[in-house]
N, C-alpha and C positions, 0 to 999 in steps of 0.2 A: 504494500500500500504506500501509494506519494503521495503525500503532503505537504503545502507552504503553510508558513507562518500568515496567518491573518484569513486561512481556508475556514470556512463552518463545515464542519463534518459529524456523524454520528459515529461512534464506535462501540464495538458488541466487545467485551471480554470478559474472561471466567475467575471467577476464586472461589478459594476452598466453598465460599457460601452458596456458590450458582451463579448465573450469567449476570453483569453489569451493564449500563448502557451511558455512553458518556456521549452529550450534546452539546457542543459549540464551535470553538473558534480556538484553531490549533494555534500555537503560543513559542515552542519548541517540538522541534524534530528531530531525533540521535536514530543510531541505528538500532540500538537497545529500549530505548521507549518513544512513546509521544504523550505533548504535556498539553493538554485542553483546557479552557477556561469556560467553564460551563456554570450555570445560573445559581447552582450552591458552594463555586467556588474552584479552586484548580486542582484539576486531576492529572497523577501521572498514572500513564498506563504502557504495562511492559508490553516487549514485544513477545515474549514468550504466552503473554496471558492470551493475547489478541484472536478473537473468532472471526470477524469479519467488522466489514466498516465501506460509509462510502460519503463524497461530498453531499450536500445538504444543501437548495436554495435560505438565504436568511430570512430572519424572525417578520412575519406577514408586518406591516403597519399601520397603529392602529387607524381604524376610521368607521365610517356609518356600518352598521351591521357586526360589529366587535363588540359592542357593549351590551346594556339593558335591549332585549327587548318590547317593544311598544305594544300593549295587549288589545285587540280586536277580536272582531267578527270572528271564529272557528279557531280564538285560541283560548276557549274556555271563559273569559271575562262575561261575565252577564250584566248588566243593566237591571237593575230594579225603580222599580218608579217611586216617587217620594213616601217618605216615610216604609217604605215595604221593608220586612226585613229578610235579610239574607237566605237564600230557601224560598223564597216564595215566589209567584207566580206575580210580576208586575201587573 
């Protein structure tokens, strides 16, 4: 596996616990490991541990349709007419 410095990649690898998965932005490259910089921090991962791995487009950004969304028609939101209480038929 090649990798540069500043590539986002994912990488699969194993320890004693079972498989690991390391998501970001490679940092360093040796021929003995690779060092990631991923969202809970920096991982080094050997090259003996490594299962597989491959580059990764980056993190979406954010905009319309990322956040809350707006409750309507056929997503459950009902409308009650004044005073009605919840449960009942407007």
């Amino acid at each position: 596996m090649r990798w540069r410095p500043g590539e986002r990649v994912v990488l699969r690898y194993r320890l004693d616990d079972g498989l690991h998965d390391a998501l970001g932005t490679v940092v360093e490259v040796a021929i003995d490991h690779v060092s990631i910089e991923t969202r809970r921090g920096l991982v080094r991962v050997e090259a003996t541990t490594m299962v597989t791995g491959k580059s990764v487009p980056g993190p979406r950004a954010p905009g319309p349709g990322t956040g809350a969304r707006k409750r309507g028609p056929g997503t459950g939101a009902r409308e009650h007419g004044p005073g009605a209480a919840p449960g009942t038929p407007s």
